[in-house]
N, CA and C of each residue as an Amber inpcrd file, in Angstrom:
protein
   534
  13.4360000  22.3630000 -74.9740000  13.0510000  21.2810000 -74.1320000
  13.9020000  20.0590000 -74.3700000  14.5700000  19.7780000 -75.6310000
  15.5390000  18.8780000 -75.8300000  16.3880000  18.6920000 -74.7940000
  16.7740000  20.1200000 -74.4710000  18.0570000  20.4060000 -73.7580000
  18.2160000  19.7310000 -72.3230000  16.9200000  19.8600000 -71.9320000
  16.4760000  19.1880000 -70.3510000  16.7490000  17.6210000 -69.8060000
  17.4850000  17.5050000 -68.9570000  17.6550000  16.2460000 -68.4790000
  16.6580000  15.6450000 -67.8390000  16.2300000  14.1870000 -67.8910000
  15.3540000  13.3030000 -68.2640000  14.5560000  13.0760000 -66.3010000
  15.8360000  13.3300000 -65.7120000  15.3750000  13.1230000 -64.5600000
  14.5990000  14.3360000 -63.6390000  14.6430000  15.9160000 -64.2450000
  13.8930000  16.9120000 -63.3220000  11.9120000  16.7050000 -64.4510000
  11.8810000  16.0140000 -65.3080000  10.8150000  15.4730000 -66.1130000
   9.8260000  14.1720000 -65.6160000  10.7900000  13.3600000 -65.4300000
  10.0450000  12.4980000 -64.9990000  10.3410000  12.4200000 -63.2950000
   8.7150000  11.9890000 -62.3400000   9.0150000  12.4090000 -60.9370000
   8.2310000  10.9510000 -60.7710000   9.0170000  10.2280000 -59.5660000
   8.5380000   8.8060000 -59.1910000   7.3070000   9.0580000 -58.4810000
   6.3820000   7.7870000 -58.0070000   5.2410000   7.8550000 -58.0490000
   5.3970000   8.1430000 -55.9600000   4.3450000   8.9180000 -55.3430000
   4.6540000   9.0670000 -54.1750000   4.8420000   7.9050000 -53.0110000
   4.4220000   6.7680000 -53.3880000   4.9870000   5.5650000 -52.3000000
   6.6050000   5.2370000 -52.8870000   7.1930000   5.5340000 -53.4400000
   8.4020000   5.7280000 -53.6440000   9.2440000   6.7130000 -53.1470000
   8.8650000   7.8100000 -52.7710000   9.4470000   8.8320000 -52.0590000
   9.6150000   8.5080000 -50.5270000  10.2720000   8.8300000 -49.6090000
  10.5120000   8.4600000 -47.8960000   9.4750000   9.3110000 -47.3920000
   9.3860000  11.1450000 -47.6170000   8.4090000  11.7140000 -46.5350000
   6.9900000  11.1620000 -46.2750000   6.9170000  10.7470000 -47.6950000
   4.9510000  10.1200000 -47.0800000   5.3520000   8.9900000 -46.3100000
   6.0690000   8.1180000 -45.9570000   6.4270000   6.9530000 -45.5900000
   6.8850000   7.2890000 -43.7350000   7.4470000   8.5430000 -43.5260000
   8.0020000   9.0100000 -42.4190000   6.7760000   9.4180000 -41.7190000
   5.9770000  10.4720000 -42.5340000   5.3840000  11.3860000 -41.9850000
   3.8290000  10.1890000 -41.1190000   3.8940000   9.3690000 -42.4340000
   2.5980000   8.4400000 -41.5930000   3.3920000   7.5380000 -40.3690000
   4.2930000   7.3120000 -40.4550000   4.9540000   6.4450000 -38.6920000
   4.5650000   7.2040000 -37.9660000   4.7770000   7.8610000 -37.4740000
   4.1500000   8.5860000 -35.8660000   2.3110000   8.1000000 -35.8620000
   1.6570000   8.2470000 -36.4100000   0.2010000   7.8930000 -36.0860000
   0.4840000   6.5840000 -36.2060000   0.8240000   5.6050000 -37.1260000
   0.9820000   4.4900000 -37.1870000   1.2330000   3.8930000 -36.0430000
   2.2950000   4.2270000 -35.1170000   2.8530000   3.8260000 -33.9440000
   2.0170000   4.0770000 -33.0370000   1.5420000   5.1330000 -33.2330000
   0.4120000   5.7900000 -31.6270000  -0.5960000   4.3970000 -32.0450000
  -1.5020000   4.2690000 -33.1810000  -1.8300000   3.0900000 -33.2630000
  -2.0340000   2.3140000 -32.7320000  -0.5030000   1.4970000 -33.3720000
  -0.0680000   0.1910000 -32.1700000   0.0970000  -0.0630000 -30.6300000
   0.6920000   1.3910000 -30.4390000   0.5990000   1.4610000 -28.8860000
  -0.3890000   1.3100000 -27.7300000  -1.5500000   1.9820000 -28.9130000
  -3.2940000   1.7680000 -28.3160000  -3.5000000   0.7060000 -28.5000000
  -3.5340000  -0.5770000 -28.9880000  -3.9290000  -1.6720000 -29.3960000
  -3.3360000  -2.1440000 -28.3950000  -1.5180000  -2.5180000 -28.1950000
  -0.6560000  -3.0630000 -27.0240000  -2.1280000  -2.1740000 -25.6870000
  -1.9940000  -1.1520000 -25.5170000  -2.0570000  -0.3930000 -24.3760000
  -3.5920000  -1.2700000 -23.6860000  -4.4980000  -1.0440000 -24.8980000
  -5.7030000  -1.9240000 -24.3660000  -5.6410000  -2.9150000 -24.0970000
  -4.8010000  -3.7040000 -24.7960000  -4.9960000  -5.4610000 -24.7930000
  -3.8710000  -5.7670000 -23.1900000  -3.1730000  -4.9800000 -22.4790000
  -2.4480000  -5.1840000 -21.7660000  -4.0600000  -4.5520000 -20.3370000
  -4.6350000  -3.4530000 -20.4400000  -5.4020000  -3.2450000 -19.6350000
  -6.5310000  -4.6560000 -19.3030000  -7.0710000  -5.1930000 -20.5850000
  -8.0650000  -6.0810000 -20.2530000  -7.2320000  -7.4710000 -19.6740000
  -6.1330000  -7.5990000 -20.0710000  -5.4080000  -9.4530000 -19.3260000
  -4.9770000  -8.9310000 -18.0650000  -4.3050000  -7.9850000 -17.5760000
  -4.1240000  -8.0520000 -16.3240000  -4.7470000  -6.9860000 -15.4320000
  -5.0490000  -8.2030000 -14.2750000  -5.9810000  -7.5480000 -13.6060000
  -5.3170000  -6.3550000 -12.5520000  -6.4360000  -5.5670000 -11.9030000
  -5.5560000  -4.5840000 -10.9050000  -5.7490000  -4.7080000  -9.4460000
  -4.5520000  -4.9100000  -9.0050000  -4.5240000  -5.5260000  -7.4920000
  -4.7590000  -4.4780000  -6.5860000  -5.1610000  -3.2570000  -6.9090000
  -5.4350000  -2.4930000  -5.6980000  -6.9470000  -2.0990000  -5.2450000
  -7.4860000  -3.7080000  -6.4020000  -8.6450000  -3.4870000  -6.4110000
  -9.3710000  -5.1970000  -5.6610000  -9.7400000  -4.6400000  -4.4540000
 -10.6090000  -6.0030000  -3.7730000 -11.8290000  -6.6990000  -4.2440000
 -11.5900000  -8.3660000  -4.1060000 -12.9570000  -8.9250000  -4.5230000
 -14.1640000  -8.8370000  -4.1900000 -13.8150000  -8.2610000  -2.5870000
 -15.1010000  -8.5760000  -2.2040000 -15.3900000  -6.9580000  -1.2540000
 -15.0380000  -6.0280000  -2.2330000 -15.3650000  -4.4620000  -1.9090000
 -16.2900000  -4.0860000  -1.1820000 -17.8420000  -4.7350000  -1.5150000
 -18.8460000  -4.8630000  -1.2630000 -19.1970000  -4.8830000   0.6700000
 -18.8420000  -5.8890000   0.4560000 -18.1020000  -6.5140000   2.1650000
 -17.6720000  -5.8210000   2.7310000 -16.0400000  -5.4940000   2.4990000
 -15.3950000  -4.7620000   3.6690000 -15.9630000  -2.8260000   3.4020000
 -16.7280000  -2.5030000   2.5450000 -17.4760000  -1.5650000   2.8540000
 -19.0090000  -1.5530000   3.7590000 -19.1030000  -2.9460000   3.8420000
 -20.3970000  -2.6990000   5.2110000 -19.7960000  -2.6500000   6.5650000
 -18.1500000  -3.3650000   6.3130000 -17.4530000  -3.2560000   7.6080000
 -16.8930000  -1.9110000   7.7130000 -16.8130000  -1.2690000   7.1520000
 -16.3040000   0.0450000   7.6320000 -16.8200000   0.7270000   8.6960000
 -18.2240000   0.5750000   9.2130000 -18.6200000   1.3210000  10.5780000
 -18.0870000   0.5410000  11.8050000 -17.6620000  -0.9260000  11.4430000
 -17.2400000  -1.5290000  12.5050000 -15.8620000  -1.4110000  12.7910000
 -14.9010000  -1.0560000  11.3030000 -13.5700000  -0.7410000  11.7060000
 -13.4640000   1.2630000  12.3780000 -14.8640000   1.7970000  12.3160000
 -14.7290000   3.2790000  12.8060000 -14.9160000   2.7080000  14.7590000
 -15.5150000   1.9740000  14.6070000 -16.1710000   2.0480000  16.1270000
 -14.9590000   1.5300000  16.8070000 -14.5000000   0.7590000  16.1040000
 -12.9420000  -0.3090000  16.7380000 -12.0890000   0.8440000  17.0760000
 -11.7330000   1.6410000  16.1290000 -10.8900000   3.0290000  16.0680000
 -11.1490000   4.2380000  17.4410000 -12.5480000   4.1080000  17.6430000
 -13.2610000   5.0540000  18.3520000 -12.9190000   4.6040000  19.9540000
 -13.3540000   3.1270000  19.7390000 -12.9340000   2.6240000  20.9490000
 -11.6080000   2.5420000  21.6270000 -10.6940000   2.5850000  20.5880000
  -9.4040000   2.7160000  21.3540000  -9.1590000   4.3620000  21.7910000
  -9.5210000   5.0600000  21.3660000  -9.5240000   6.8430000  21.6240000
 -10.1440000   6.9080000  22.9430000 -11.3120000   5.8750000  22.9830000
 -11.6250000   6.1690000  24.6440000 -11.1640000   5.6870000  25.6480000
 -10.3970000   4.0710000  25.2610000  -9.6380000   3.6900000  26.5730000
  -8.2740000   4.3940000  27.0150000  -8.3610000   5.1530000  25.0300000
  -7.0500000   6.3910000  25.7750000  -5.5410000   5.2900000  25.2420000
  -5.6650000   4.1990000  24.4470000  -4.3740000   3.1640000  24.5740000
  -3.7350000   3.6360000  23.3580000  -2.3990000   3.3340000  23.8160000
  -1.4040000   3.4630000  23.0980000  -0.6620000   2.3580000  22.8790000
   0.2910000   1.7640000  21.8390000   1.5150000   0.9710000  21.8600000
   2.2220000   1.3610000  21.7510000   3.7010000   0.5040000  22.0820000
   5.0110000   1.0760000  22.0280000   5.4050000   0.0520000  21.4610000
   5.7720000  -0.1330000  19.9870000   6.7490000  -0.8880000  19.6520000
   8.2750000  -1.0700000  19.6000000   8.8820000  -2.2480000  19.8920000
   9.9570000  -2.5420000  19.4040000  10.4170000  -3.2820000  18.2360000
  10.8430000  -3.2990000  17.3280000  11.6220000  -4.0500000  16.3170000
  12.8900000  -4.0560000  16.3560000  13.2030000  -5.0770000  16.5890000
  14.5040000  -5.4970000  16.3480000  14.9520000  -7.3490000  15.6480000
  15.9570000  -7.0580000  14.4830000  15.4210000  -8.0140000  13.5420000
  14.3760000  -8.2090000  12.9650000  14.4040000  -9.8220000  12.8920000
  12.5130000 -10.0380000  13.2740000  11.6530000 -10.6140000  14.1560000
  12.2850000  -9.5800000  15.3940000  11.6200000  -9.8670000  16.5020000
  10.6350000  -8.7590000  16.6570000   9.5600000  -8.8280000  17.4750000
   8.7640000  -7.4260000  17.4330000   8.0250000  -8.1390000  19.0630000
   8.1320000  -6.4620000  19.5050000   7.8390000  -6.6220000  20.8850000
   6.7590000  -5.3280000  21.0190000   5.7190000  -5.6250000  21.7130000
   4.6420000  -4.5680000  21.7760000   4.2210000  -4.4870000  23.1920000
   4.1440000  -3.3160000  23.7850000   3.9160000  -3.1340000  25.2690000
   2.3040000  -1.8520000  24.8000000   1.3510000  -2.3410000  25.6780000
   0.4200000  -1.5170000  25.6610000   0.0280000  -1.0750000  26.4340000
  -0.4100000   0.0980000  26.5630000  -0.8870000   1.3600000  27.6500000
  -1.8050000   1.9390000  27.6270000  -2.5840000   2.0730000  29.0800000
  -4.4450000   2.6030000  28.4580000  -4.5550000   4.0670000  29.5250000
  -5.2920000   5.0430000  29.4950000  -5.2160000   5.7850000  29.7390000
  -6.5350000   5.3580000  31.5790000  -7.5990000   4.4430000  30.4460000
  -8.6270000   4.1000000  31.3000000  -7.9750000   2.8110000  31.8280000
  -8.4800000   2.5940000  33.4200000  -8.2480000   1.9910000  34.2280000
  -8.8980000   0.4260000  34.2210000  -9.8940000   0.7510000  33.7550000
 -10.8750000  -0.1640000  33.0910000 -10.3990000  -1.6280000  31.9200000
  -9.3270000  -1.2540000  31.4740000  -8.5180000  -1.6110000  30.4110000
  -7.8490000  -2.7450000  31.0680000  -8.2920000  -4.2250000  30.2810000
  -7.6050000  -5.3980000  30.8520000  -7.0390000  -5.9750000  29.5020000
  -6.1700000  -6.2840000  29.6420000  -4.4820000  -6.5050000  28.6470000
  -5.2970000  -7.6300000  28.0390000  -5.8340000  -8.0890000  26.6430000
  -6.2260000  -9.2630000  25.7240000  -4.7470000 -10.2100000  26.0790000
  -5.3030000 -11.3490000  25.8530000  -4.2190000 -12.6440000  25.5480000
  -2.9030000 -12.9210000  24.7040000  -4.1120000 -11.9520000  23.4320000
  -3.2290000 -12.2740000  22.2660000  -3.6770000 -10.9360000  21.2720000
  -2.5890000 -10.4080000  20.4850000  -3.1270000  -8.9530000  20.1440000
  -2.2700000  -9.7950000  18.2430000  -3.2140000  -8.8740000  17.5220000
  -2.9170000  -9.5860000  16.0130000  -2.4340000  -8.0220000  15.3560000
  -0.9920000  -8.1030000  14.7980000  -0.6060000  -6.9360000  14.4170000
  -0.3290000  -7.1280000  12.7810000  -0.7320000  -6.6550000  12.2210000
  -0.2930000  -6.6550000  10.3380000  -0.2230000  -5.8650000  10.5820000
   1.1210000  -5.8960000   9.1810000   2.3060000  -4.8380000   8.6300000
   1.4300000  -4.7310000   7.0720000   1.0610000  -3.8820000   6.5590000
   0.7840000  -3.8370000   5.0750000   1.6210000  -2.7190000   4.4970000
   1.5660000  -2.9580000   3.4350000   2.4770000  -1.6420000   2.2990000
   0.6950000  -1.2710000   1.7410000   0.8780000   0.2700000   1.4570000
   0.2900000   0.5740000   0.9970000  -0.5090000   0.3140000  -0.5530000
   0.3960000  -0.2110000  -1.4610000  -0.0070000  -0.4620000  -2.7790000
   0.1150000  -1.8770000  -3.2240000   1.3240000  -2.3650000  -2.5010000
   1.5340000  -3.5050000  -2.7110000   0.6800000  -5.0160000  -1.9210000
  -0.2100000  -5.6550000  -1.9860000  -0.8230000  -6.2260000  -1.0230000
   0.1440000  -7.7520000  -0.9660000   0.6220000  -8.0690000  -1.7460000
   1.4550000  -9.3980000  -1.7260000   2.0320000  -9.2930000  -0.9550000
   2.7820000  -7.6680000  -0.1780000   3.5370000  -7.7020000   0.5630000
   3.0730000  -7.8140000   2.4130000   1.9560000  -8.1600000   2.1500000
   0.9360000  -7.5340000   3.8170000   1.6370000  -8.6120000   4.4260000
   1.5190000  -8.7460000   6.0300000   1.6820000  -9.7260000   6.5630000
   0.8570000  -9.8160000   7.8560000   0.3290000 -10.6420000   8.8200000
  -0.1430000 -10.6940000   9.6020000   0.2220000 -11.9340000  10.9470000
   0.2420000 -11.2860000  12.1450000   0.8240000 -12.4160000  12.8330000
   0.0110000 -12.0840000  14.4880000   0.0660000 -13.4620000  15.2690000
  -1.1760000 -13.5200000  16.1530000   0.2600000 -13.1270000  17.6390000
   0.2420000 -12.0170000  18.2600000   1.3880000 -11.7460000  19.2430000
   0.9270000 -12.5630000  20.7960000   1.4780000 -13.1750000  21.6130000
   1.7060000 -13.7950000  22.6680000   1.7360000 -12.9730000  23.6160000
   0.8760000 -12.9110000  24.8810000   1.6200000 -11.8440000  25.7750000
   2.5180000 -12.9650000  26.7210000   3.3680000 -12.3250000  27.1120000
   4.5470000 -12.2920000  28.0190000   4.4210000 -10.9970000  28.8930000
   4.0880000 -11.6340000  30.0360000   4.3160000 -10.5670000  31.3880000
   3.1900000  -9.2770000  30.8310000   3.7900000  -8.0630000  30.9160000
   3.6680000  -6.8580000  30.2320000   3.5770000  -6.4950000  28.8340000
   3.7660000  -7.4650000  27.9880000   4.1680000  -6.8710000  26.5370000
   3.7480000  -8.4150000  26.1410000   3.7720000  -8.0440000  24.6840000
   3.6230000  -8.9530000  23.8930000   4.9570000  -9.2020000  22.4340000
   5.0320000 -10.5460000  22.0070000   6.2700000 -10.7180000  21.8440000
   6.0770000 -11.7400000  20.2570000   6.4530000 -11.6930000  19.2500000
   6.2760000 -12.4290000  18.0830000   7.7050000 -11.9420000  17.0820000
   7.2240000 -12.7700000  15.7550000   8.2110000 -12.8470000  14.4420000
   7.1930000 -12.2200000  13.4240000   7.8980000 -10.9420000  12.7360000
   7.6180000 -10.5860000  11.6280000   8.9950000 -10.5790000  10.4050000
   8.7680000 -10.3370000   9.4370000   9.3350000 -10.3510000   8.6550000
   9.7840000  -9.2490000   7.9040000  10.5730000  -8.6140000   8.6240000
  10.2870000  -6.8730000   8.2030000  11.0610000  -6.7940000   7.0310000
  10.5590000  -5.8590000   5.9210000  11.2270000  -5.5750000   4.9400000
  12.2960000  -4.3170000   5.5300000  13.5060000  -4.2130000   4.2560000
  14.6410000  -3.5160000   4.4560000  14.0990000  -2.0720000   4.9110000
  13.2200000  -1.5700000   3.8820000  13.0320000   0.0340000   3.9240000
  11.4010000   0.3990000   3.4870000  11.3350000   1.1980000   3.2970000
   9.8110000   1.3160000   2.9140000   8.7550000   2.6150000   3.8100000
   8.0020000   3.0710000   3.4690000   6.4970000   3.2340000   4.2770000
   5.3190000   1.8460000   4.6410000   4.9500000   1.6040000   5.7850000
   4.0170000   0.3950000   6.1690000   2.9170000   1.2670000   6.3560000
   2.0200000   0.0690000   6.6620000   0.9580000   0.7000000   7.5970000
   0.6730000  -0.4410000   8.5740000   0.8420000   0.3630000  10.2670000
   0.8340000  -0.9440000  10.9080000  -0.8240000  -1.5490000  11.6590000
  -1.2280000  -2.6070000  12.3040000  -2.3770000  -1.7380000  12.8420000
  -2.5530000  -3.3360000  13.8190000  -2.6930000  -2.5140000  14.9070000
  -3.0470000  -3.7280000  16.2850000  -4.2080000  -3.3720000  16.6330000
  -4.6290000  -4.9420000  17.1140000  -6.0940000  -5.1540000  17.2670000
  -6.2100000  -6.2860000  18.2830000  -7.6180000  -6.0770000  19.4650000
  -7.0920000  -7.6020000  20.0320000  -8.1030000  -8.4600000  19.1480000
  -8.0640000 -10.1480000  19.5100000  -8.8900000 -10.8950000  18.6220000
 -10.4430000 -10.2940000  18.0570000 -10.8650000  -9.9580000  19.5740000
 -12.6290000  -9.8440000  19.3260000 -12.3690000  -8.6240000  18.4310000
 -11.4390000  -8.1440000  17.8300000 -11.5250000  -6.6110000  17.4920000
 -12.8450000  -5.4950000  17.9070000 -12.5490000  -5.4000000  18.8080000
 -13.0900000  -4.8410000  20.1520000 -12.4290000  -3.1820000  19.5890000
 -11.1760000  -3.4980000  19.7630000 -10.4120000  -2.1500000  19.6590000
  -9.1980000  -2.3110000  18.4370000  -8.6480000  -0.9250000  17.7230000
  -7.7530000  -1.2210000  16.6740000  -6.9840000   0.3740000  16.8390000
  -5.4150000  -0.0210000  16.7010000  -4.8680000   1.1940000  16.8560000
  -3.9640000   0.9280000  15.1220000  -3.6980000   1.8480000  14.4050000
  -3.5040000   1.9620000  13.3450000  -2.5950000   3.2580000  13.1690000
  -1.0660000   3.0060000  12.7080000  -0.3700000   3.8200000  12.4420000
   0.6990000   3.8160000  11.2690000   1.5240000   4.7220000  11.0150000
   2.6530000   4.7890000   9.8870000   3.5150000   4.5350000  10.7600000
   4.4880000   3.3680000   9.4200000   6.2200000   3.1690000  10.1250000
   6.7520000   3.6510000   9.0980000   8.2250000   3.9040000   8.7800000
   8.9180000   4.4540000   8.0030000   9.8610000   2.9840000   8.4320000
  10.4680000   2.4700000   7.8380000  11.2540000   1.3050000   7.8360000
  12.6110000   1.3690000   6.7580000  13.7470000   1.9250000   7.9860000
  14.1300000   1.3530000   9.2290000  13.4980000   1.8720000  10.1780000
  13.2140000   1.8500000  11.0220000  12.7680000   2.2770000  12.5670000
  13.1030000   0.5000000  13.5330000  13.9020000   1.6890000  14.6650000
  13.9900000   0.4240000  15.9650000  12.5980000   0.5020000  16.7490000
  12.2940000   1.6350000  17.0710000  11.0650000   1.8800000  18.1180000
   9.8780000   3.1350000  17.3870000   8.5520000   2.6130000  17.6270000
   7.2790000   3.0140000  17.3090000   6.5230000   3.0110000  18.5200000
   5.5010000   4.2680000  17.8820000   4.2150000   4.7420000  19.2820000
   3.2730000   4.7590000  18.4690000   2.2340000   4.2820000  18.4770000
   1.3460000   4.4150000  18.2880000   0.1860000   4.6390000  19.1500000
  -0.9760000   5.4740000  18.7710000  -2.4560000   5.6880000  19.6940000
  -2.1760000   7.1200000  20.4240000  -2.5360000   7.0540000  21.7810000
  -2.6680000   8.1750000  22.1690000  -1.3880000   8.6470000  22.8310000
  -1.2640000  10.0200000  22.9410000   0.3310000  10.2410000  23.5290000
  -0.4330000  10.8330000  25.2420000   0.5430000  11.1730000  26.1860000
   0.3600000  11.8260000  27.3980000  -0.7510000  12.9700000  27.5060000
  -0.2850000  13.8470000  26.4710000  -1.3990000  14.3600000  25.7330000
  -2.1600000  14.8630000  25.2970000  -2.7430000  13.9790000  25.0210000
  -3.6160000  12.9540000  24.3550000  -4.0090000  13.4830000  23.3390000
  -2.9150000  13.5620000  22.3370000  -3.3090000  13.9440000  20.7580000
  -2.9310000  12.4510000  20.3540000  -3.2260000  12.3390000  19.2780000
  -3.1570000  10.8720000  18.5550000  -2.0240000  10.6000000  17.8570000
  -1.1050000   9.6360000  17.3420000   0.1440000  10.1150000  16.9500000
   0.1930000   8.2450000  15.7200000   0.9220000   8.4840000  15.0070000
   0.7110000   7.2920000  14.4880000   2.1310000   7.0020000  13.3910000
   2.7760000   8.3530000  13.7330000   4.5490000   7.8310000  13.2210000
   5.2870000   7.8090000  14.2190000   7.1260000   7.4650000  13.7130000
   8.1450000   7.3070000  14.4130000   8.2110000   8.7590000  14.9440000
């Protein structure tokens, strides 16, 4: 035992060694990440979530009937975009159907609500005629309505698009992309 060198004898104490030191980082980190992960869930809030939920879920039979009602006058739009000009011509199947003053069209993104926009359209002659602000590219969701929201036609744009149909086609299946 003389013979033996001093260092396979004596063995350092285990917080001196690296593997216990390695092997505990990975839980250590998952850890921290849960701590970040929660404390980031409770400060910011989530925007795809409405204040007043409550509300526009008692309105939901009134936005079905709005929906319903345009299926029976049979109307359709035809949009134009160009720039940010936007031109809307509307078409009713029923005869009955007298052209509103002023028709209110929002553009929303689906997830993003900062990005919605809403604007009150003018008729001119046959069509109706306003400024939106169209983004470069994207999926929207568009949806015309006249004031009394009486009636609401609601469709997908894919953006770019020059020209959109929305509501009922010749037909008369329902159509709500480019």
């Amino acid at each position: 035992m003389m013979g033996m060198p001093m260092s396979l004898n004596a063995s350092k104490p285990w917080y001196r060694e690296p593997w216990p030191w390695i092997l505990m980082s990975g839980p250590l980190i998952v850890v921290f990440a849960g701590i970040i992960t929660t404390w980031i869930a409770y400060t910011k809030g989530d925007p795809l979530v409405t204040e007043d939920y409550y509300r526009k879920g008692l309105a939901a039979q009134q936005t079905l009937a709005s929906s319903s009602q345009a299926d029976t006058l049979g109307l359709q739009a035809s949009l134009r975009l160009a720039g940010e000009v936007v031109t809307v011509k509307l078409s009713a199947m029923e005869a009955s159907f007298v052209p509103p003053p002023t028709v209110r069209v929002t553009l929303s993104h689906p997830t993003r609500a900062g990005l919605d926009q809403v604007q009150m359209l003018q008729r001119e002659g046959d069509q109706y005629r306003g400024h939106l602000h169209l983004p470069q590219s994207g999926h929207w969701l568009l949806l015309i309505e006249d004031e009394s929201q009486g009636w609401r036609l609601l469709g997908k744009v894919i953006l770019p698009a020059t020209e959109v149909k929305i509501g009922r086609t010749t037909t008369g299946t329902a159509t709500g992309t480019l």
